[in-house]
N, C-alpha and C positions, 0 to 999 in steps of 0.2 A: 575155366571151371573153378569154383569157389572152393579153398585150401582148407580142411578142416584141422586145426589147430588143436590137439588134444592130447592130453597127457598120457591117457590109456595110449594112445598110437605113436607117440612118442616118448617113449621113457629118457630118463636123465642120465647121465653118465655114470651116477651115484647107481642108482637102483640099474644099471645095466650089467655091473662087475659081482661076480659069483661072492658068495658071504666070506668066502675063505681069502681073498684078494686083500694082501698086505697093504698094495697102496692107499684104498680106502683109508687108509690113516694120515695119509698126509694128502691126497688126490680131493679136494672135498668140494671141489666148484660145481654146480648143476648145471648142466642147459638148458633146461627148462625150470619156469616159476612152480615150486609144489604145490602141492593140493593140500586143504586147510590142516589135515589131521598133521604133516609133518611140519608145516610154517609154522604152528603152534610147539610143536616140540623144538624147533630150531628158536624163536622168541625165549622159549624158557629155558631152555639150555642158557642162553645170552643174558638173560634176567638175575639166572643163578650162582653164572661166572661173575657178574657185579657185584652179586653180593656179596658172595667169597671174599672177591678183592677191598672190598670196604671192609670187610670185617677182618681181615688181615693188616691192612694197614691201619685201622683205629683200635685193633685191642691193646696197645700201650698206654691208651689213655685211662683205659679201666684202673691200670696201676701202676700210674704214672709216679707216685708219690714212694712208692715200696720200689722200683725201680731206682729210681733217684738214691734213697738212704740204700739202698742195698752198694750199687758203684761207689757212694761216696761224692757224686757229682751236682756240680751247683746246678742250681734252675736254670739261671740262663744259660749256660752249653748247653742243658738236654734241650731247651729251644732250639737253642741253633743246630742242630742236630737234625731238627724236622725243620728248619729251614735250609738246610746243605741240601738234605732231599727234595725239598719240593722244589727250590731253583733247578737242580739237576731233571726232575723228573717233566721239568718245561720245556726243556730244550730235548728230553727224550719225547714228549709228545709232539714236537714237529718232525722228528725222524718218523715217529709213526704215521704223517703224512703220506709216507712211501705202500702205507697198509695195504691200497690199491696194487700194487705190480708182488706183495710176500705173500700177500693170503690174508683176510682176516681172522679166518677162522684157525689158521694155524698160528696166527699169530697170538690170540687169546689164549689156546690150548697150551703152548709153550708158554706165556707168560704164566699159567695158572701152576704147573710143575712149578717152576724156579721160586714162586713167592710161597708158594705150600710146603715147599722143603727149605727156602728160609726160615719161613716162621716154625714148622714145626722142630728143627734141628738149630740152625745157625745160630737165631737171637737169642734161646733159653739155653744155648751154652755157649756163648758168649764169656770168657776168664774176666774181661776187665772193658771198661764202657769205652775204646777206641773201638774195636772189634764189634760190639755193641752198633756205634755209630754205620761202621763200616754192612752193617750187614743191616741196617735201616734206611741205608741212603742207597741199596741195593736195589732195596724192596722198592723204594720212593720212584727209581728211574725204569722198573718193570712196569710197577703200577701208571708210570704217566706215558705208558705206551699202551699198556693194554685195554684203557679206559677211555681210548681212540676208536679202536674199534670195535668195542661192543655198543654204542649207539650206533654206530655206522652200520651194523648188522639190523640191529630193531630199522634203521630208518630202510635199510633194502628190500627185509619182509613185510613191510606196514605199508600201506599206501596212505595218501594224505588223508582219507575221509576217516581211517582208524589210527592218522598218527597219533595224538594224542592219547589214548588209551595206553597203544602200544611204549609210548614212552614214558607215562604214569605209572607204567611194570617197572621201564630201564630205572626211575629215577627215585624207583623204592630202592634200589641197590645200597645207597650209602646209608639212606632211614633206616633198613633192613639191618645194612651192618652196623649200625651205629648200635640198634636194637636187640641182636647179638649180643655184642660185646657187654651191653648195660643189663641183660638179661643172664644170661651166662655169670657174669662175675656176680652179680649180685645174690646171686644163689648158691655161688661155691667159694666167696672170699673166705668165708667161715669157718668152710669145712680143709679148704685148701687155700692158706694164707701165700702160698707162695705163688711168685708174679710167673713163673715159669711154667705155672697148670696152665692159666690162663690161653699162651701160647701153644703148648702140645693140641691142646683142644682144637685150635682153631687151624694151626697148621693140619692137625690129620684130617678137619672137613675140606680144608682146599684140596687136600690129596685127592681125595674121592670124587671130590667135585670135577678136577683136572682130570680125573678117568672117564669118568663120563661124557666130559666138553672132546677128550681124545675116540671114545667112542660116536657120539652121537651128534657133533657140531658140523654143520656145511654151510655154505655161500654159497649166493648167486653168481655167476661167471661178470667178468665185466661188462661185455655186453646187454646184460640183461638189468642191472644194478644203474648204468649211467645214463638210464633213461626216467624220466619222469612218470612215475603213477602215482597219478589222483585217487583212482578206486580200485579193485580187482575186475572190474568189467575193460578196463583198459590192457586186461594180460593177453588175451589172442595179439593184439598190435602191436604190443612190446615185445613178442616171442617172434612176431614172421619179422619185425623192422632190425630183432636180436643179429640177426647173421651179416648184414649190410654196416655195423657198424665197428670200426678200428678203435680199441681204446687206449690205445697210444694216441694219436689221435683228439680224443676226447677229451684228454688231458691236457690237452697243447696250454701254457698263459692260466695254469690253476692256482699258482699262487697269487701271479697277479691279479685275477678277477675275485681271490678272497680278501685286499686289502681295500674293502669299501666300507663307508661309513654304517650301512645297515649290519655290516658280518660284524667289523669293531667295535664300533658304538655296541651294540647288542650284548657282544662277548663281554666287554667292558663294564657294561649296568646289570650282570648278573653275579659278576663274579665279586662286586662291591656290595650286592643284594647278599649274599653269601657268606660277609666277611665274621657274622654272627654265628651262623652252624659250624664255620671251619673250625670258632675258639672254643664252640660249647663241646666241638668232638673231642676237644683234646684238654679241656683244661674248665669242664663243668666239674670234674670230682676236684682240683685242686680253688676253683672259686669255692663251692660249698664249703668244702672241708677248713680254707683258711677266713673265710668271712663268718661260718654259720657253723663251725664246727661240727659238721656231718663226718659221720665217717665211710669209708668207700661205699661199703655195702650201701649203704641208703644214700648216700649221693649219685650213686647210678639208678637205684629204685625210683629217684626222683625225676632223672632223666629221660626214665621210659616213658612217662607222659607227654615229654618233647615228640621221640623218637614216632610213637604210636598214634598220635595225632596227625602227626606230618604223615605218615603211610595213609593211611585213611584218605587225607586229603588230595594225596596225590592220584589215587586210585579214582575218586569220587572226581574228580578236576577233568582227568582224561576225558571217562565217560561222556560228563555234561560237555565240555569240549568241541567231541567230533558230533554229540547230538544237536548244539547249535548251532557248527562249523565254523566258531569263532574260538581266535586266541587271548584276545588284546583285553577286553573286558575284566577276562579272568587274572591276566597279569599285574592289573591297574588294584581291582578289587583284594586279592591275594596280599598286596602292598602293601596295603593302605590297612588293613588288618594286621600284618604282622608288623608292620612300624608302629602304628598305636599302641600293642601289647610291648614290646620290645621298650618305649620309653616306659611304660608303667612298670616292667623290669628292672631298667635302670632305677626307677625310683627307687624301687626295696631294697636296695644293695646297701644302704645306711639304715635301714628298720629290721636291727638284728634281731626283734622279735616276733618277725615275721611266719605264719604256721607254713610248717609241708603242703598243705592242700591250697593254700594262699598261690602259693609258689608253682603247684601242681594245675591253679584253672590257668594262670596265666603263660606258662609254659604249652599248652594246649592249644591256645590261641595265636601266639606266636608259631606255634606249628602248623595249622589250620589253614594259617594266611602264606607263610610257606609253600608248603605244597600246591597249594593252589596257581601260585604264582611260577613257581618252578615248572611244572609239570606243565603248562602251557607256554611256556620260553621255551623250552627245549623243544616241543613238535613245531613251535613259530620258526626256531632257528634252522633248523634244519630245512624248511619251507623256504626260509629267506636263503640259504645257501643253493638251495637248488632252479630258485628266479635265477642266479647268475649260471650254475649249471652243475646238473643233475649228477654229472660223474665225478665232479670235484667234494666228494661229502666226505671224504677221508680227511681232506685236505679243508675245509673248511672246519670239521668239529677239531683236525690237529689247532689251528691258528686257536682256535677256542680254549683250548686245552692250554693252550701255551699261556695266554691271556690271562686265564684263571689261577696257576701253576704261580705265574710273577704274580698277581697279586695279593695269593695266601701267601708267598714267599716275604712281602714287604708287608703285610702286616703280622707274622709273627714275629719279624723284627720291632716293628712298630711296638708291639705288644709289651716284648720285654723292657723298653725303654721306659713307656707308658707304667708301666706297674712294679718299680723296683721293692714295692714292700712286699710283694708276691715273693721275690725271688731273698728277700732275708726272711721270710715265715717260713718257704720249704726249706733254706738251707741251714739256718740255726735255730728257727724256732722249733725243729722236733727233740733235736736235743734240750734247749733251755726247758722244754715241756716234761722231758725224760729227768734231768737231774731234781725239776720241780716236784714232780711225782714221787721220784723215790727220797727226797729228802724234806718233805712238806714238814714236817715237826719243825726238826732242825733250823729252818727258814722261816718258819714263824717265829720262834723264838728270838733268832738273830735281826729279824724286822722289828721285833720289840723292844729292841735293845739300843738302847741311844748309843751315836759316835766310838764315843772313848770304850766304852764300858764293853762294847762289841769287839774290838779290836784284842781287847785285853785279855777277853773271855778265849779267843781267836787263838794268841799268842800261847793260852795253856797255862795261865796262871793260877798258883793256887792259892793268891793273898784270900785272906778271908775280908777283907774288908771288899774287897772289889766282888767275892761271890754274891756277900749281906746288899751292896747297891744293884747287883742285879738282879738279885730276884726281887727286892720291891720294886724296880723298873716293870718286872713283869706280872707282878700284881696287878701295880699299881693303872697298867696298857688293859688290862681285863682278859690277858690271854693262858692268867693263872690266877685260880680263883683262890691261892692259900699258899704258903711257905713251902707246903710241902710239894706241891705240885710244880710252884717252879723251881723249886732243887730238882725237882725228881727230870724237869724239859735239859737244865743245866750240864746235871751228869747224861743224860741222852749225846750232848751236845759233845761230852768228854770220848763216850763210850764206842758210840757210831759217829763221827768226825765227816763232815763234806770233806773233799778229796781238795786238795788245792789245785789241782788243774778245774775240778769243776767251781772252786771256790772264783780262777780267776775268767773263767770262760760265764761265768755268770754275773761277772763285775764288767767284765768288757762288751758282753754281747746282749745283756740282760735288758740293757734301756734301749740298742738298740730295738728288741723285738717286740719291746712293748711301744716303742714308735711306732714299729710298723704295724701293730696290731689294731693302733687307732688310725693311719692315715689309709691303711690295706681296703676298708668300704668305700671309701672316697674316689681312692682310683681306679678300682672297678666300675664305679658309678660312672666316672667319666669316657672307661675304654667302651663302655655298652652304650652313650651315649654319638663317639665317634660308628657305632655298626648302626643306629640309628642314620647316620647321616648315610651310609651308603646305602641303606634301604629305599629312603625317600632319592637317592643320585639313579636308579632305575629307573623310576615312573617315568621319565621327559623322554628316555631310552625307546621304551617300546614304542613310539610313536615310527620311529624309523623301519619297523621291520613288518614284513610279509604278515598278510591276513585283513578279512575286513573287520568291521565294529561292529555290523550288523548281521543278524543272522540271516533275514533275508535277502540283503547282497549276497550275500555268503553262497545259499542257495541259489540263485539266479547264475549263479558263476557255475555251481559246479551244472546244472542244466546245460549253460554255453557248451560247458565243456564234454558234454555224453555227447552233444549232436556233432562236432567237431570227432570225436571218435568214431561214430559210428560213419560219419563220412570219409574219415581217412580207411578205414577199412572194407568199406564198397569200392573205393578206387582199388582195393588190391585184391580186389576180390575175396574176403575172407569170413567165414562163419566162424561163430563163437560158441562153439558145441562144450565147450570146458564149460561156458561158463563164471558166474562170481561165485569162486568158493570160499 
């Protein structure tokens, strides 16, 4: 007799325990696949926790710069700082390989607490930037656990014919938060100059957010998870073949069958694809601000054209995606658009007079070709993880994670080596710029003034012969137009004195900054050129990994594979009364 498989007559373990059942809070596996209305809420619960989490871990960069002068700390620590974290938070994302046997979804739900009451509490009262450090490198090894399993969740609820869509949502999370963070500050740097709004804000949305993910977040059981679906017309088979399968088990050799050329290689040409967004998240308002003299607000204003492009495209990639049932196309195309833009980028980093909207179509494009390219690697990768086997997707996006983790880790090292004019603009040039500010007279004057005659003025002399050569010194420079005017810059010069610390911090540090100020384009030019080359180190990449080129292989396969279903399912005798929902 033919078994009718239906959710009406089989409810889940979730929707079987009365509303008032504590455990539901931590009890969150289903037995059965849901029905469309709650996989859409479970998706977007998983979409929303990404976002959170990206926009918690990138709103330092909104204010990065008031950060810095606020501790008192050089550039490069506050690098290495987000490189302690990301190293740590690589070797936390293969612990989250274990995400299979703790839960996923409790696994998200707690990570989403502890980074929401970081940020909201820990980092904005932070006394002194070790503490600082210590509560970012916290954040850094939650985050590279928790960022395990929320694709691992999208890739359980999606089947291959909507993974791509499905993951076009997961992989707005960091565009989203990037988008946040650049939208939020740019609208309240003004009103709220301090770095520490910034953070309250964003920790109390994770709060909420983490309430929610505690309410309303579940997973499929493992049985039901370590099995391959193609479409939703495959769920009657996967629910009656759910009970026959051990997922200890199904685990046996999952590390091992993740170190293959297609899972590495792969992991490897995206996170080098990558090496561009990790620096524009974190150090686009200190590029603008030290090359092109932006100041925050509008260097993030600039940035949402990055941000808002790439979402778009990611959303728009998925779709066309699963409607042509190819990946590779789009990864190759995606490429080959944002490295094009990306050197024309690099160009302008010596054409300081360069406009916003210059800056803003190309930013666009570079995003454009982004998402595109993104947003079908990630539903290809998870396809290629599951050719080796279906139940290891913790364990394959962990090895990924890891992959990606070490190689932001070595190029924000890289980075600071690469750019040390960066790192004397943010640590002496705001002061050289602060004493230039408030003493601009004073320092015209004394520019004016040849060697000896500056010194002497300096010293606080009152010979009259030495005042009578300086002020026709200053005439005669065109920075006083009459006798009177430069007695009058002279005694300025008596009355309101530069400070001798500032006198000697602007004799020692003064030509440094103005070095740096001329060679600072040059070496951006050439670190944007090095993210160029990892752009173009993908393309040979996706050749190795799961999917066809053509659309109609594509289709021919998945046709193979309905009648292949539908015959493993007359052998079990089984009707499909559920349905594709």
């Amino acid at each position: 007799m033919a078994q009718d498989i239906s959710s009406a007559e089989k409810p889940s373990s979730i929707t079987a325990r009365t509303p008032f059942d504590l455990s539901r809070l931590w009890r969150r596996q289903l037995d059965h696949y849901p029905p469309a209305r709650q996989r859409y809420s479970y998706l977007a619960i998983t979409v929303l926790s990404t976002v959170v989490l990206y926009y918690e871990l990138y709103v330092q960069g909104a204010v990065a710069t008031t950060i810095i002068t606020t501790y008192g700390v050089g550039f490069t620590k506050f690098v290495m700082i987000a490189v302690v974290g990301s190293l740590l938070g690589a070797f936390a994302s293969l612990a989250a390989g274990l995400a299979d046997r703790w839960g996923r979804a409790n696994l998200v739900t707690g990570g989403l607490f502890v980074t929401g009451l970081l940020v909201l509490f820990g980092l904005p009262m932070a006394p002194n930037v070790d503490v600082y450090a210590a509560f970012f490198i916290l954040l850094s090894i939650v985050e590279g656990m928790v960022l395990v399993a929320t694709p691992a969740l999208i890739r359980d609820f999606s089947p291959q014919m909507g993974r791509a869509t499905a993951m076009g949502f997961w992989t707005l999370g960091p565009v989203l938060g990037s988008l946040l963070v650049t939208t939020i500050s740019s609208n309240t740097l003004d009103s709220h100059p301090d770095w520490q709004f910034q953070f309250r804000v964003c920790g109390a949305i994770g709060v909420i957010v983490a309430v929610i993910a505690l309410l309303g977040l579940r997973e499929l059981s493992p049985a039901l998870r370590d099995q391959l679906m193609v479409s939703l017309r495959d769920r009657a088979l996967i629910e009656a073949r759910a009970a026959g399968i051990d997922p200890d088990r199904a685990l046996e050799g999952q590390w091992r069958q993740m170190l293959k050329l297609d899972v590495l290689g792969s992991a490897f040409a995206i996170s080098v694809y990558l090496i561009f967004y990790y620096i524009s998240v974190g150090f686009f308002v200190v590029y603008f601000a030290t090359v092109f003299d932006y100041p925050e607000a509008r260097a993030n204003a600039l940035a949402n054209w990055y941000w808002l492009s790439t979402a778009i495209a990611l959303v728009a990639s998925g779709f066309l995606s699963d409607r042509l049932r190819v990946r590779k196309p789009f990864m190759i195309g995606g490429a080959l658009l944002s490295a094009g833009a990306i050197a024309v980028f690099a160009s302008l980093s010596t054409e300081t007079e360069t406009g916003y909207y210059h800056f803003a179509t190309v930013l666009v494009l570079i995003g454009s070709g982004t998402g595109f390219a993104y947003c079908a690697w990630m539903a290809s990768f998870t396809e290629t993880v599951e050719r080796h086997n279906p139940a290891a997707t913790a364990t394959g996006l962990a090895v990924w994670a890891w992959i990606n983790r070490i190689v932001v880790t070595l190029a924000l090292a890289g980075f600071t080596l690469a750019l040390p004019a960066v790192s004397t603009l943010v640590d002496q040039g705001h002061h050289v710029s602060e004493i230039s500010a408030r003493y601009q007279p004073q320092l015209e004057t004394l520019r004016a003034l040849e060697p000896p005659t500056k010194t002497a003025i300096l010293s606080g002399t009152q010979d009259p012969g030495v005042r009578e050569v300086a002020v026709e010194q200053l005439v005669r420079s065109g920075l006083a137009a009459d006798v009177a005017t430069a007695d009058a810059r002279l005694r300025q010069l008596a009355t309101d004195p530069i400070p001798r610390a500032d006198q000697e911090f602007l004799a020692t540090e003064g030509p440094v900054v103005t070095a740096a100020m001329k060679d600072n384009p040059a070496q951006w030019q050439r670190w944007w050129f090095v993210c160029l080359i990892g752009q173009l180190a993908f393309i040979p990449l996706v050749f190795v990994m799961a999917g066809r080129w053509s659309p109609k292989r594509a289709r021919e396969d998945e046709a193979r594979h309905q009648v292949y279903i539908e015959q493993e399912m007359k052998k079990l005798g089984i009707t499909e009364s559920s349905g594709a929902q």
